[in-house]
C-alpha positions in Angstrom: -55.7 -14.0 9.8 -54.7 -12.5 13.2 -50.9 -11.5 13.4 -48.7 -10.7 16.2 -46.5 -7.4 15.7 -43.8 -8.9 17.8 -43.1 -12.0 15.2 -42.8 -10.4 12.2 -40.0 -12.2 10.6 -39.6 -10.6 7.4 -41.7 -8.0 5.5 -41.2 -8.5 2.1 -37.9 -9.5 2.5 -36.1 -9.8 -1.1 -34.3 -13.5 -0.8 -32.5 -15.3 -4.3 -30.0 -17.6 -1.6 -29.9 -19.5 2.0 -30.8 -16.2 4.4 -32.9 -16.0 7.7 -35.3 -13.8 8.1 -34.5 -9.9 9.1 -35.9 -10.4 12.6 -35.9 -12.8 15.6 -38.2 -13.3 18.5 -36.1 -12.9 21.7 -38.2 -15.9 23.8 -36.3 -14.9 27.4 -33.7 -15.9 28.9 -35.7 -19.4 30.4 -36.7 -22.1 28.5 -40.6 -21.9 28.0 -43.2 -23.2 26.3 -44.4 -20.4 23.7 -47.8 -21.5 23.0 -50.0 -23.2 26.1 -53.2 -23.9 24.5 -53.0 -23.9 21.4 -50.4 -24.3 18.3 -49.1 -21.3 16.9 -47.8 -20.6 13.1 -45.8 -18.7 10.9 -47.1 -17.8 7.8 -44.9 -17.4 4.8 -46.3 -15.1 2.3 -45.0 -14.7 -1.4 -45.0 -11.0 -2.0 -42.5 -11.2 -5.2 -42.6 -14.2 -7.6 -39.6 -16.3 -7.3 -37.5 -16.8 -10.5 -34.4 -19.2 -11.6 -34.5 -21.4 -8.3 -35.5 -24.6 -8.3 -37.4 -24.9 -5.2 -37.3 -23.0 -1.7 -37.8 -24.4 1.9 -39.2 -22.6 4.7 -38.2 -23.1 8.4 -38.5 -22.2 12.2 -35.1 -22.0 13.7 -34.2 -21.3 17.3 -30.5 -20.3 18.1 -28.6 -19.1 21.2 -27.6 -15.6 20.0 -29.6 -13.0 18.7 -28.3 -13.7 15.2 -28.9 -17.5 15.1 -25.3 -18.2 14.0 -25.7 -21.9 14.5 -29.4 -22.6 13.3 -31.4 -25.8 15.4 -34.5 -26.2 13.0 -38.1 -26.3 15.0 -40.5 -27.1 11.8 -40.3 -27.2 7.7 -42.2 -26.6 4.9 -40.3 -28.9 3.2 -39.0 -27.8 -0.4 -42.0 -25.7 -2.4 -41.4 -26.0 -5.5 -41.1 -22.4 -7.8 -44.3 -22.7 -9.6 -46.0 -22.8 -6.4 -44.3 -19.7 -5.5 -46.5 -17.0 -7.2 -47.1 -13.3 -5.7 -49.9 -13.7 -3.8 -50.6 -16.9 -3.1 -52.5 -18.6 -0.1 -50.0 -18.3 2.7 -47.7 -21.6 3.4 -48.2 -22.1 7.1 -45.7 -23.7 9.3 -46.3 -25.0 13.1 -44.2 -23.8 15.6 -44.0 -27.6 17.9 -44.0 -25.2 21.8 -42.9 -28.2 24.0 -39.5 -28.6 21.6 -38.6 -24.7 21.9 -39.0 -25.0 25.9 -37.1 -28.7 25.5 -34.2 -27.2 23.8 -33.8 -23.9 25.7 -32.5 -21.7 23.1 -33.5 -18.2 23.2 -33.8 -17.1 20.0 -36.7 -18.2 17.1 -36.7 -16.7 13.9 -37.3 -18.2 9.9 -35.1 -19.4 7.5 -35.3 -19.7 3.7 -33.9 -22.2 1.7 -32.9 -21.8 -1.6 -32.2 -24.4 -3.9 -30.8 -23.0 -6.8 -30.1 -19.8 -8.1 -32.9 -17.4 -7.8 -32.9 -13.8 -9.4 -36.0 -12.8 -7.9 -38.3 -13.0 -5.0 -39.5 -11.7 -1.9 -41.6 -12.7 0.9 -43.3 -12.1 4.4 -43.3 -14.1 7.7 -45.4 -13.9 10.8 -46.5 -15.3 13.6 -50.1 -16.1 14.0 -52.9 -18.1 15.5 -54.5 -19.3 12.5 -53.8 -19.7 8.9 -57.3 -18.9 6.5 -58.1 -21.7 4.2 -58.5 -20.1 0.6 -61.4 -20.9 -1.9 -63.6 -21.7 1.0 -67.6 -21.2 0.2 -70.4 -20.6 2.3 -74.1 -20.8 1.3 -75.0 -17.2 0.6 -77.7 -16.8 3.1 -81.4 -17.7 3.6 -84.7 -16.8 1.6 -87.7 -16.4 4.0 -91.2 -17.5 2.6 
């Protein structure tokens, strides 16, 4: 998985309520589309087991200001429910939609984390990337030559 250094949202950012991530992607003062070519992600990564919640829900939010005050959601994970949210699990991948962050002309991008309950533990990454690895995937192991 390639990452970019400039959309790191959170590095195993401790979260047990509603919070968005410790950083935001500052997209320019003109609307623009942020990926020609191809989609880009964000990759949520569990880096602490989450405890006590119920389920959590991880977005792409644009705002206006640097702090995203007033959240406009871009993409959802839709709720993930707690057992699924084990330390180091495959990475949840999320697509950022390009043509809606240019169509909305908001600045700002960052993540959000949903909590739906009351968590007492966990923690987890987010970053931008071009591609999400699929886990568990097997290739034949090579070639014998007679």
């Amino acid at each position: 998985m390639i990452t970019d250094a400039l959309h790191t949202f959170s590095n195993a950012q401790a979260v047990t309520v509603t919070a968005l991530g410790t950083d935001v992607a500052d997209l320019g003062p003109n609307a623009r589309d942020i990926g020609p070519g191809f989609p880009l992600k964000v990759a949520f990564g569990v880096t602490a087991t989450v405890t006590g919640a119920t389920s959590v829900e991880f977005q792409i939010v644009t705002g206006t200001d640097a702090t995203i005050t007033t959240p406009t959601v871009l993409a959802s994970s839709g709720a993930v429910v707690i057992a699924q949210l084990t330390a180091g699990r495959a990475p949840i991948e999320v697509t950022i939609p390009p043509s809606v962050v240019a169509a909305l002309g908001q600045r700002y991008m960052g993540v959000r984390y949903v909590v739906v309950g009351t968590a007492t533990a966990g923690a987890f990454n987010a970053d931008g990337v071009a591609d999400v690895p699929t886990p568990n995937k097997h290739y034949p192991s090579g070639y014998s030559i007679a």
